[in-house]
N, C-alpha and C positions, 0 to 999 in steps of 0.2 A: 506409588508409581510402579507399572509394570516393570519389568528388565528389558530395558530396548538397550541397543547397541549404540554409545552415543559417539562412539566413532564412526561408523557405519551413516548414523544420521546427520553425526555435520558435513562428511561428504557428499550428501543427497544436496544437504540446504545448499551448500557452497555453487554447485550445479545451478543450471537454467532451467526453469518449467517447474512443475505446481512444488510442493513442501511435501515431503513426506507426510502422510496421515499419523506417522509416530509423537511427532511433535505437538499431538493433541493431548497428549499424556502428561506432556510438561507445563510448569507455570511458566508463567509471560515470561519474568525476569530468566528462567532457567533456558526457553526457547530464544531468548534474545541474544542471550550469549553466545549462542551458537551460529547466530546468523553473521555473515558478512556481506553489510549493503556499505554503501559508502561515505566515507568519513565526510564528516563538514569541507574539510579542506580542499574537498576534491569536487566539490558541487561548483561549475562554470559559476561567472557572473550573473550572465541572463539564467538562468537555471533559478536560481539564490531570488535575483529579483522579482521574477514572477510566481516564485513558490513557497515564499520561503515566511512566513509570519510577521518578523523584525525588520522586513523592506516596504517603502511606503506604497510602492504600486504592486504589493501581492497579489492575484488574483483572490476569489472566495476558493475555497477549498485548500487555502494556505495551510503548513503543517510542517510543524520542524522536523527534523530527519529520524532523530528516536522515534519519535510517534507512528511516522511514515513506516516505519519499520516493522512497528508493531500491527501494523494496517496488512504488512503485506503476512504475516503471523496471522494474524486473525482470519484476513483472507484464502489463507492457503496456499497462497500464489510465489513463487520464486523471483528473480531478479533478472531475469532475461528481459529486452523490452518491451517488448510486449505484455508482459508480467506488471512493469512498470507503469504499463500504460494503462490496464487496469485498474493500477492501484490509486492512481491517478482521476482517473474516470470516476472513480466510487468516491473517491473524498472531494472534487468536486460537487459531485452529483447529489451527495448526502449533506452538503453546505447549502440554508436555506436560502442565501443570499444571489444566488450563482443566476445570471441572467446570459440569454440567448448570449450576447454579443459576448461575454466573458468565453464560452465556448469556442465561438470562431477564431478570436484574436489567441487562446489559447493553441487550438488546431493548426492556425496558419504559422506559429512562430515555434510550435515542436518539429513540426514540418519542414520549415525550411528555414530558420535561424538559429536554431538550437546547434551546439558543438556537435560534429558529426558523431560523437559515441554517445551522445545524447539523446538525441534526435531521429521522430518516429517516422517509420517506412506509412503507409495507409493500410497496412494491417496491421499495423499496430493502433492507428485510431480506430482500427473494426473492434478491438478489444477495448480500449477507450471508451467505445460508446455503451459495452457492454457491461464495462464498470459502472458508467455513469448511470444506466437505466436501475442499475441493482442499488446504487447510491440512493437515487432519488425513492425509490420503492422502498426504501427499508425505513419501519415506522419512527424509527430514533435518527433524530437528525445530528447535524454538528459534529461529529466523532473528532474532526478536526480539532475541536477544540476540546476535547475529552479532555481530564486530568488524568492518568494511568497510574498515578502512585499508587492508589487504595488498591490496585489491580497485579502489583506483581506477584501474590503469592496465590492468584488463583492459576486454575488449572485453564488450560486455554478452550477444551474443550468447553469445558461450563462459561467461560467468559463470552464464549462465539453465543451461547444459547442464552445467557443474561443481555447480551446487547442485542438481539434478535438476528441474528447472522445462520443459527442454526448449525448443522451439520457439514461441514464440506468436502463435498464429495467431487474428487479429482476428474470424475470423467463428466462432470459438465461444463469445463472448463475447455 
């Protein structure tokens, strides 16, 4: 690993909007640690219920919060909501299962039942949809249900180009 600043970089992660391109340098497990998304604890009810793996009406694109985490790692993307919604979009979008109507009912209830620090403005489902198109496009499905263990000691860069994610490059975002 190059010498990057890992103080410098956790306050970028910590921030809202895309992940520093530094943290490509790092392994999963090493760029995880530095992220702060949010604890279980802190994830609403309705949140939990329709996201969440271990609830019986999850939608498709369900995905525990580590994983979630790792998604938004992988993706590049920070923790602002719109970032979220994103990341959201794509793990949907890239779950084979995921049918029209899962979309709407998802749309309609980030929209306007979701807890208000939860809960997407319509530019956030602009980015949403943005996820989901990159979701559904990308040749490896299911990520969702990916197993990450065999994956923490790779480099993240290599891992974005083994799961066909490629490069990412902050100003297409």
């Amino acid at each position: 690993m190059s010498h990057i600043q890992l103080s410098a970089c956790e306050s970028l992660v910590n921030t809202h909007g895309n992940l520093p391109e530094e943290l490509a340098q790092l392994t999963l497990a090493r760029a995880y640690n530095l992220i702060m998304g949010d604890r279980p604890t802190e994830i609403p009810f309705l949140v939990w219920l329709l996201e969440n793996p271990a609830s019986p009406l999850a939608l498709p694109g369900k995905i525990y919060l580590q994983e979630h985490d790792y998604l938004h790692l992988l993706l590049g993307r920070g923790f602002s909501a719109s970032d979220e919604a994103y990341v959201i979009g794509f793990t949907i979008g890239n779950d084979m299962e995921t049918k029209q109507w899962h979309l709407w009912l998802y749309k309609f209830v980030s929209l306007l039942m979701y807890p208000p620090q939860f809960r997407f403005t319509l530019s956030d489902l602009r980015e949403f949809d943005k996820g989901l198109v990159r979701g559904k496009r990308l040749p490896i499905k299911n990520l969702n249900k990916l197993d990450f263990t065999d994956y923490q000691n790779w480099q993240l860069s290599r891992l974005r180009i083994g799961l066909g994610l490629g490069r990412i490059s902050n100003s297409t975002h």
